[in-house]
C-alpha positions as CSV (number, residue, x, y, z in Angstrom):
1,X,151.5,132.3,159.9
2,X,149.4,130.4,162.5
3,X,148.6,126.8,161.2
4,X,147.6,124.0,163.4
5,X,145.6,120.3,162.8
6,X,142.4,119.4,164.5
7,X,141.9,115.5,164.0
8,X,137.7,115.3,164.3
9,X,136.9,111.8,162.4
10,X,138.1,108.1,162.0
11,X,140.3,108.8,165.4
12,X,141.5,105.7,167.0
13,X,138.8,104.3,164.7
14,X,138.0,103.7,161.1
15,X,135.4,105.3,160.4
16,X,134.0,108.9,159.8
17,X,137.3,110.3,158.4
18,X,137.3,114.3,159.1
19,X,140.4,115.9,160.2
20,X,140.7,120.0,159.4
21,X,143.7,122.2,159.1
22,X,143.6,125.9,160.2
23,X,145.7,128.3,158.8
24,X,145.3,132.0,159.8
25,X,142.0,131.6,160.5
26,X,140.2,130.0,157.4
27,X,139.9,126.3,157.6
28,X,139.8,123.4,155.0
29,X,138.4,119.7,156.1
30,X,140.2,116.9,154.8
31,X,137.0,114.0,153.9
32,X,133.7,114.6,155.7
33,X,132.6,110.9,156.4
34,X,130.2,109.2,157.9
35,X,131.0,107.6,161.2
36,X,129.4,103.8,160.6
37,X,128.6,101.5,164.0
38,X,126.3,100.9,166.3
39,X,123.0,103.2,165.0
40,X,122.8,104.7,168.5
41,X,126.4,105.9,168.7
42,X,126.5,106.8,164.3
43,X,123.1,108.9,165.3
44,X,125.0,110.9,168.1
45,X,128.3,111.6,165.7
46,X,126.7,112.1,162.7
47,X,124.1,114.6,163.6
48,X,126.1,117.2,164.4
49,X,130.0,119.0,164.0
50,X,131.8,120.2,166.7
51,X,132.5,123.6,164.4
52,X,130.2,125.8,162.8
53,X,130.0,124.4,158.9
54,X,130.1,128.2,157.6
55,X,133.5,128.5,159.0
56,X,134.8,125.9,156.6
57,X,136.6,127.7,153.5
58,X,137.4,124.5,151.4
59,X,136.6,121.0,151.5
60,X,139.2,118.1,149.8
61,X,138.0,114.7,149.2
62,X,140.6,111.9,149.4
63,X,138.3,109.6,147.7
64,X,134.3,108.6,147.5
65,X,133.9,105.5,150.0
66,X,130.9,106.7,152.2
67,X,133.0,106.6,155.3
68,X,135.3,109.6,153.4
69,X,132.3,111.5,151.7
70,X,129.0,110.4,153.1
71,X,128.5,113.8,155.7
72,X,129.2,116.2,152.9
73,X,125.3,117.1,152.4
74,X,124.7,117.2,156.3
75,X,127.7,119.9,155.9
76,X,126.5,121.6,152.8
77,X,122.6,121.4,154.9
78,X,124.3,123.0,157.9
79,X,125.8,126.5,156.2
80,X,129.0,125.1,154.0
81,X,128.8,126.2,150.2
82,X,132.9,126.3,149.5
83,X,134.4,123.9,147.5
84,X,135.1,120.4,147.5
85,X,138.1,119.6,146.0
86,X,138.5,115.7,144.5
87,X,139.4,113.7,141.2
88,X,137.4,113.7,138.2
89,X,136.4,109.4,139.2
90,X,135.6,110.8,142.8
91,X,133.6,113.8,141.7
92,X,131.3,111.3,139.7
93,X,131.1,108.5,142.1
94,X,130.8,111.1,145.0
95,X,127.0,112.6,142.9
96,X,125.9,108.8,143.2
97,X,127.2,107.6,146.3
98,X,125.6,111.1,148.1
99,X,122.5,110.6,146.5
100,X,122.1,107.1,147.5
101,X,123.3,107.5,150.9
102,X,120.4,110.6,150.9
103,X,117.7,108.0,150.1
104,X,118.9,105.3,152.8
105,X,118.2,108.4,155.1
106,X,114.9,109.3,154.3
107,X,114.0,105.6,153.8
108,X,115.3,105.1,157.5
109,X,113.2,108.2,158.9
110,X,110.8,107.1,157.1
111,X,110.9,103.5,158.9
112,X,111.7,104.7,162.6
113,X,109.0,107.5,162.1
114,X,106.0,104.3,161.4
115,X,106.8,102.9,165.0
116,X,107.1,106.3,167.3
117,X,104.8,108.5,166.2
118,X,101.9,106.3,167.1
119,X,103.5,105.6,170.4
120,X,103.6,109.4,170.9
121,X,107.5,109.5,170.4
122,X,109.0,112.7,168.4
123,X,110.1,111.8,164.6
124,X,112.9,111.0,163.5
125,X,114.4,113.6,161.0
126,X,117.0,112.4,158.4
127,X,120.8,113.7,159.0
128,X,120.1,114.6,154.8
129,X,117.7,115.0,152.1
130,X,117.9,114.2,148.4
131,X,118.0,118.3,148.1
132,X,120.9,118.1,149.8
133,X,123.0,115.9,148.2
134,X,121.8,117.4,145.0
135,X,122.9,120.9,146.3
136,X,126.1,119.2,147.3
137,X,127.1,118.2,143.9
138,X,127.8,121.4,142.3
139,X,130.4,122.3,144.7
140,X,132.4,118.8,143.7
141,X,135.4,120.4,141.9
142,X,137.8,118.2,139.7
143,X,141.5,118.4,139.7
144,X,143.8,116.2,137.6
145,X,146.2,113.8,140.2
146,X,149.7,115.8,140.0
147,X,148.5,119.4,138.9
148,X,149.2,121.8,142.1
149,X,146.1,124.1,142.8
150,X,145.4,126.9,145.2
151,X,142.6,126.1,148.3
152,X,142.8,129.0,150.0
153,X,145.5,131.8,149.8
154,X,148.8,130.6,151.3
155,X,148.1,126.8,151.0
156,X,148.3,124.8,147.9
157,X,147.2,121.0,147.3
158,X,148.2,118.5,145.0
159,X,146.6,115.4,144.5
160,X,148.5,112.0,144.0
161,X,147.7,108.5,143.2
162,X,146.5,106.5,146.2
163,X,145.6,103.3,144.6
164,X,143.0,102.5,146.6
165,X,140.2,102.5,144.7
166,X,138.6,104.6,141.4
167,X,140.2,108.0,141.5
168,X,141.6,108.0,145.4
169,X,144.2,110.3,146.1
170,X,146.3,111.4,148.9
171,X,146.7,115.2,149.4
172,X,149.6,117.0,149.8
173,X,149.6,120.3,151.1
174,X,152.5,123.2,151.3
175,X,151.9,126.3,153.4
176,X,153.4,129.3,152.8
177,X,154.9,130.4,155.8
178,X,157.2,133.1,154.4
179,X,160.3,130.8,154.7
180,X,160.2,127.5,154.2
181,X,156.5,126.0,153.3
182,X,155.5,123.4,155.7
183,X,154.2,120.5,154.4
184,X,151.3,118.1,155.0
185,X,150.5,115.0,153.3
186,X,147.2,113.2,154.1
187,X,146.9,109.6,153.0
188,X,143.5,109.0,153.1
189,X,143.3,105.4,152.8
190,X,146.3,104.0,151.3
191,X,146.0,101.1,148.7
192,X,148.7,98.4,147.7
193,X,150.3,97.3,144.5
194,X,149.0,95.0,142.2
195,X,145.0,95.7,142.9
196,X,142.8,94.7,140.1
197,X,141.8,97.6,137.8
198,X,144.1,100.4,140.1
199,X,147.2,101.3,139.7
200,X,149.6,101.4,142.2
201,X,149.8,104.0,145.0
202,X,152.5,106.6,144.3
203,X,155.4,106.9,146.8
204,X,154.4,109.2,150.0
205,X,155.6,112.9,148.7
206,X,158.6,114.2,151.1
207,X,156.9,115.8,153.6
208,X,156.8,117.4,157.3
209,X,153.9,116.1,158.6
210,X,152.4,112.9,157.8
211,X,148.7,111.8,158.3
212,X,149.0,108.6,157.5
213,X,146.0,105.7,157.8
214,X,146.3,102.7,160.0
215,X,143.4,100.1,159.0
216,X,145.4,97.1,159.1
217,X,148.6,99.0,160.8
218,X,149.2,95.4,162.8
219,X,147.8,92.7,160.5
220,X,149.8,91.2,157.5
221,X,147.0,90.4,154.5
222,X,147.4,87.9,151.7
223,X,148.8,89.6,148.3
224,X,146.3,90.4,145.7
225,X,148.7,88.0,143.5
226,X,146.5,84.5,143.4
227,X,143.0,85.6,144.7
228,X,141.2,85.0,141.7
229,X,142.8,81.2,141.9
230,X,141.4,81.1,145.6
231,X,138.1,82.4,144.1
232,X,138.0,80.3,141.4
233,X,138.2,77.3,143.7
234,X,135.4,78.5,146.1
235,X,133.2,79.1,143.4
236,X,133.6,75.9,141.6
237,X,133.0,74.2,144.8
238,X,129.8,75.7,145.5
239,X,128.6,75.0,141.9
240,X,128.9,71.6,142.9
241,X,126.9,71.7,146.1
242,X,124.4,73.5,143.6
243,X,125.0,76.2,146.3
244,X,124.6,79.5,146.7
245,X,127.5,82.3,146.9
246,X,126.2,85.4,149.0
247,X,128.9,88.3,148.1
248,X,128.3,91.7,150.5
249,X,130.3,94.1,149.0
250,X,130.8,97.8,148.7
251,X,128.7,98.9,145.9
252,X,131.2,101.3,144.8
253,X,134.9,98.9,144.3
254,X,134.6,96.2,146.2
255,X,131.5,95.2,143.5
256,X,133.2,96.2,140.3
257,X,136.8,94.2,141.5
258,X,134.5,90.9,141.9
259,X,132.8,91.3,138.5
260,X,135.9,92.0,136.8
261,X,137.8,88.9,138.7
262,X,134.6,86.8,137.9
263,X,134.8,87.5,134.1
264,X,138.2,87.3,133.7
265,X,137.8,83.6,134.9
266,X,135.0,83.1,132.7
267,X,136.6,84.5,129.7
268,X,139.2,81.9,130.5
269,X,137.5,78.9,131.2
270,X,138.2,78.5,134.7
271,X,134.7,78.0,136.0
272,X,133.4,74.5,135.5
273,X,129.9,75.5,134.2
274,X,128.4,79.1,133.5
275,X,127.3,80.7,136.6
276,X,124.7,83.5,136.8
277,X,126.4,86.4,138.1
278,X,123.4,89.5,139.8
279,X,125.0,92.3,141.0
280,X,121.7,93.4,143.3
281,X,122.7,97.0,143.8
282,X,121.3,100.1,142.5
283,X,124.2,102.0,143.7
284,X,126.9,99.6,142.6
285,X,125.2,99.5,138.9
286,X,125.3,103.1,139.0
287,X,128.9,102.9,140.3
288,X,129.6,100.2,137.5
289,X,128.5,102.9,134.6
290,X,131.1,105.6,136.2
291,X,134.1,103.1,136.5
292,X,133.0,102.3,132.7
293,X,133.5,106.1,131.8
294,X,136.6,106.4,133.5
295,X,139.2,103.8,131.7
296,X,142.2,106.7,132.2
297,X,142.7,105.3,135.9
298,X,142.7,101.9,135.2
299,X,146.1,100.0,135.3
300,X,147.6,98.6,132.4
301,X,146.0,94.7,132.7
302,X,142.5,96.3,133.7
303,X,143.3,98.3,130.3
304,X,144.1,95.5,128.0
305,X,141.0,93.3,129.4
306,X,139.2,96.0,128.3
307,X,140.3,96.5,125.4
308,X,140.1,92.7,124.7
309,X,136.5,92.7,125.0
310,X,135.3,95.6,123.2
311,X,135.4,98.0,126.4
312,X,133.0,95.9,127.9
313,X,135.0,94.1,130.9
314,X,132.2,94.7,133.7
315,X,129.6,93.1,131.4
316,X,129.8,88.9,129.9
317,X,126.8,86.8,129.2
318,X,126.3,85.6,132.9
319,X,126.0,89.1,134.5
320,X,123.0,90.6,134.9
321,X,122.4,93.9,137.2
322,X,119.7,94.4,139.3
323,X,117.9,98.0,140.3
324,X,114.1,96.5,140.2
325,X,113.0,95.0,143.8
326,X,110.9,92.3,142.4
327,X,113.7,91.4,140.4
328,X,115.8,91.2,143.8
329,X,112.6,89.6,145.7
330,X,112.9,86.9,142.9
331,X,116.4,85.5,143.6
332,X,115.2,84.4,146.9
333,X,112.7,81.2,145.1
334,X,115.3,80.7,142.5
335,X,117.9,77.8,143.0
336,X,121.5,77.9,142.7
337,X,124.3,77.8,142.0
338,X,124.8,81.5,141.3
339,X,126.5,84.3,142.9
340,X,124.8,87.3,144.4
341,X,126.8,90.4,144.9
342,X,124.8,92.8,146.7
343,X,125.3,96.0,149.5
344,X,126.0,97.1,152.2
345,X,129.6,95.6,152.2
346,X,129.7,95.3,156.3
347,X,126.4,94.0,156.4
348,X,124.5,96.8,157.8
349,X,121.6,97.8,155.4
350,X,120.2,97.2,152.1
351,X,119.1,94.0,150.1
352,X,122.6,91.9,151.6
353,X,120.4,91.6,154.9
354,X,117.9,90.1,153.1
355,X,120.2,87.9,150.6
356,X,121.7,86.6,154.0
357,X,118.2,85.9,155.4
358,X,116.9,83.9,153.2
359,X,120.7,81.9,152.4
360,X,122.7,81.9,155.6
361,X,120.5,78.5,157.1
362,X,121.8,76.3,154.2
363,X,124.9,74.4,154.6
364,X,125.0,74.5,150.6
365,X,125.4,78.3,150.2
366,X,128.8,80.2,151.3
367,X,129.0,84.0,152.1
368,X,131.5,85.1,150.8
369,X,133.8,88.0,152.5
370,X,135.8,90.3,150.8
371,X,136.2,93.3,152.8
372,X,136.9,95.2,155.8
373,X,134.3,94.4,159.0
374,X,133.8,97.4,161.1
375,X,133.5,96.2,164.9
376,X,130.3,95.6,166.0
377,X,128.8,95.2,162.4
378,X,127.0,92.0,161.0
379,X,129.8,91.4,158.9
380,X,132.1,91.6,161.4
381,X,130.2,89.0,163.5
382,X,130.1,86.4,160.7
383,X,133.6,87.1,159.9
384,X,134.1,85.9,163.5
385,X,131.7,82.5,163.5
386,X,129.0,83.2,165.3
387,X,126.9,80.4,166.2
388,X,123.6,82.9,165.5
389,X,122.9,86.1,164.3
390,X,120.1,88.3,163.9
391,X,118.8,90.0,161.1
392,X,115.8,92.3,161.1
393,X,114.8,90.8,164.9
394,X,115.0,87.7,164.5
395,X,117.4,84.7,165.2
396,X,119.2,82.4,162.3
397,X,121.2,79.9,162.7
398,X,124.8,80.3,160.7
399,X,124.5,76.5,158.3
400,X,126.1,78.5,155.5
401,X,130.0,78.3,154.9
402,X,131.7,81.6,155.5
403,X,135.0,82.5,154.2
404,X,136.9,85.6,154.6
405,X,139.0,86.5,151.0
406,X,141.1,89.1,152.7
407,X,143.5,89.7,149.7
408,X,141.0,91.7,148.5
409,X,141.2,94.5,150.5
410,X,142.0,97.5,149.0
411,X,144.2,98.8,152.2
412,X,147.9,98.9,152.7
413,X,148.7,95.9,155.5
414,X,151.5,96.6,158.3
415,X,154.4,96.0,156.1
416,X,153.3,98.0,153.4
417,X,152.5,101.0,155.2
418,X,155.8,100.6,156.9
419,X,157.2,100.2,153.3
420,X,155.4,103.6,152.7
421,X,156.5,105.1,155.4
422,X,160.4,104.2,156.0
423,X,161.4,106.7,153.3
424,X,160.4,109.6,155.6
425,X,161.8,108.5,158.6
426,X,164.2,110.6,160.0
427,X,162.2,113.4,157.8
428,X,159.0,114.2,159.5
429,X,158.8,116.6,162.6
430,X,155.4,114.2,163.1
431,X,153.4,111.1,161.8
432,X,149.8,111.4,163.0
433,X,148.0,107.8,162.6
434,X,144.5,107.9,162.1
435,X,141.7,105.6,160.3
436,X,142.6,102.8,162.7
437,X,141.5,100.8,165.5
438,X,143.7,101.7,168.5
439,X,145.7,98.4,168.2
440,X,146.3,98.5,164.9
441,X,147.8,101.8,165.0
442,X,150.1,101.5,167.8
443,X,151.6,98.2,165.9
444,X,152.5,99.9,163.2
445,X,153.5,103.1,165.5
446,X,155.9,101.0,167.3
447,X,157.1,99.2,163.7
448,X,157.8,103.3,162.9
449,X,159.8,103.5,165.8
450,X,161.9,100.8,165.0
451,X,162.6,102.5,161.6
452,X,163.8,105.6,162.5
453,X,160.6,107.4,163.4
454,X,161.3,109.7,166.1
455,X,157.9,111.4,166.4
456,X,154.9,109.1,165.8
457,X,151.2,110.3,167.6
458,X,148.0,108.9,167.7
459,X,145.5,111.8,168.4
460,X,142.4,111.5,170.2
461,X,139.0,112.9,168.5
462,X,139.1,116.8,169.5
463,X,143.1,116.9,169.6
464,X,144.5,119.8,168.3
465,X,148.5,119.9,167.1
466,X,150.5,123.3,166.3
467,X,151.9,123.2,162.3
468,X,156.2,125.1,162.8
């Protein structure tokens, strides 16, 4: 048995998650994501792999964030048709988040192509078409978290609860070797306990090789416990500057957590006036509709909430979701207070940029943050209180409050991961940290260390490890 690990994707960085493991020659990719930045250098690693896609026997999708699943239909475009292993929630959200990501594409092309071709320059083609996300989503294959299942012969999978968001999972993999099976388990990202509407993340499986994510590997976050008091108090604030509150937020999570905070506080009483709540997302209300279909993952508050009111707990008399564009263009002359939830949660694209246009220049209105800021994104500069920023070329002055709500994050901080992690130490033969800018993952490599963890590596993109 030969078996080695090639780490390709979210590398010393945290996007683009791609790693593949080889075993006598067939080969199975662990996430095919999209690599999210500046657009020059996302152009560059998107558009192509560094392996021919017909080699890959078997694909296995940790979970359906864009940064996980979003080059699937460039790898299904270039020669893949295997299967793509993943949860029932991530098969369903991966057919809408595809698509979606698909249209932003062409849409882009589309764009670019208005302004070179006149000037003579060669279009622009799209990494992906609509056909080929549509072409992608026959491959999705569901398996139930906990049921062991064969991805190629000699190597078996088991998916198990990563609480990170609607249907994650981590994937644990034993190879047969002829004596003992060597064993892989691949985090993807790792959640923490107590997330609204997840349920926890399931201890790491024993294992001898762990490929474990390092997002906030050196930074301690608030709890999830009290966040919707801290939100609460933010939003009753603005309400009283008639403000107001600009939420960018991952249509698929990120959105559906913020709704369900919102009503729960509404349903109790805890807002000082009724608010008007548009969620200004095609994608998110198309996200919203698969989170409603799956209430098997929820955890047992998201269940009773639900059950309280009538299986309806993404929906209450204030909230009101948005596909139409005139319907978006028409929040821009209407006053506040109200919230807006809208996409691209880092800022980068879709109808946020034009939300924070038209809102970041009065000292009413907050933006509110509640996820992770890729370097070098919008969201990352706001996050860091900027004087100016621009948005579609021009300049705007930042008048509006920002606030970061970190204790929403749906990652493991540095002491749970080393929480996670401790149980294996003195176990593994290797702990591979990935999904993680370099300083975050050698904090929590040297917090390994000091646990017991002799062997603790973080690759470099192309690196390539030998499995014993």
């Amino acid at each position: 048995m030969k078996a080695r690990l090639r780490f390709y994707g979210a590398v010393q960085e945290v996007t683009g998650s791609m790693h593949l493991l080889e075993v006598n020659g067939q080969m199975i990719a662990l996430d095919c994501g999209l690599f999210q930045g500046r657009r020059t250098q996302s152009a560059d690693k998107n558009s192509r792999f560094p392996f021919r896609p017909q080699k890959i026997d078997a694909v296995i999708l940790s979970h359906a964030h864009i940064d996980h699943s979003g080059r699937l239909p460039k790898l299904v475009r270039d020669g893949f048709d295997g299967p793509i292993y993943t949860t029932p929630p991530t098969r369903d959200l991966a057919e809408i988040v595809l698509a979606d990501s698909a249209h932003i594409q062409e849409e882009d092309a589309f764009y670019w192509n208005k302004k070179r071709v006149p000037r003579g320059d060669a279009p622009i083609e799209p990494l992906y078409t609509a056909d080929d996300a549509a072409a992608t989503g026959p491959l999705l294959k569901a398996q139930r978290l906990n049921e062991p299942f064969e991805v190629i012969p000699g190597v078996r999978a088991t998916l198990y609860e990563a609480g990170h968001m609607l249907g994650s999972a981590g994937i644990a993999l034993e190879i047969d070797t002829g004596r003992k099976p060597a064993r892989i388990v691949f985090t993807g990202d790792l959640g923490r306990p107590n997330t609204a509407i997840l349920r926890d993340p399931a201890p790491l499986p024993a294992c001898d090789y762990l490929l474990c994510e390092s997002t906030y590997g050196g930074r301690t976050n608030p709890k999830p416990e009290g966040l919707r008091d801290q939100l609460a108090d933010l939003v009753n604030k603005t309400i009283e500057r008639r403000g107001k509150i600009v939420i960018p937020s991952f249509a698929v999570g990120r959105t559906q957590v913020i709704v369900y905070h919102l009503h729960q506080l509404a349903h109790a009483g805890r807002l000082i006036e009724p608010i008007p709540i548009y969620v200004d997302s095609p994608l998110a209300c198309r996200a919203t509709e698969v989170f409603r279909n799956h209430p098997e993952a929820y955890d047992r508050e998201a269940a009773r909430f639900n059950h309280a009111t009538n299986n309806n707990m993404f929906d209450c008399a204030m909230c009101t979701y948005i596909e139409n564009v005139e319907q978006s263009k028409a929040l821009h002359a209407t006053e506040g207070p109200m919230v807006i939830i809208s996409a691209s949660g880092m800022c980068e694209a879709g109808r946020i940029l034009h939300h924070l246009k038209n809102n970041i220049e009065d000292p009413k209105n907050l933006i509110l943050i509640v996820g992770y800021q890729a370097a070098h994104t919008l969201g990352r500069r706001l996050v860091e209180k900027v004087p100016k920023v621009r948005i579609f070329g021009e300049q705007y002055e930042v008048k509006a409050r920002v606030k970061a709500l970190n204790g929403f994050s749906a990652h493991a901080d540095a002491r749970e991961l080393a929480e996670a992690t401790a149980p294996l130490a003195g176990v593994l033969k290797n702990a591979f940290l990935i999904h993680g800018e370099p300083a975050q993952s050698w904090s929590l490599a040297d917090r390994m260390h000091d646990d017991g963890h002799e062997h603790v590596t973080i690759p470099y993109p192309g690196d390539t490890f030998e499995i014993e």
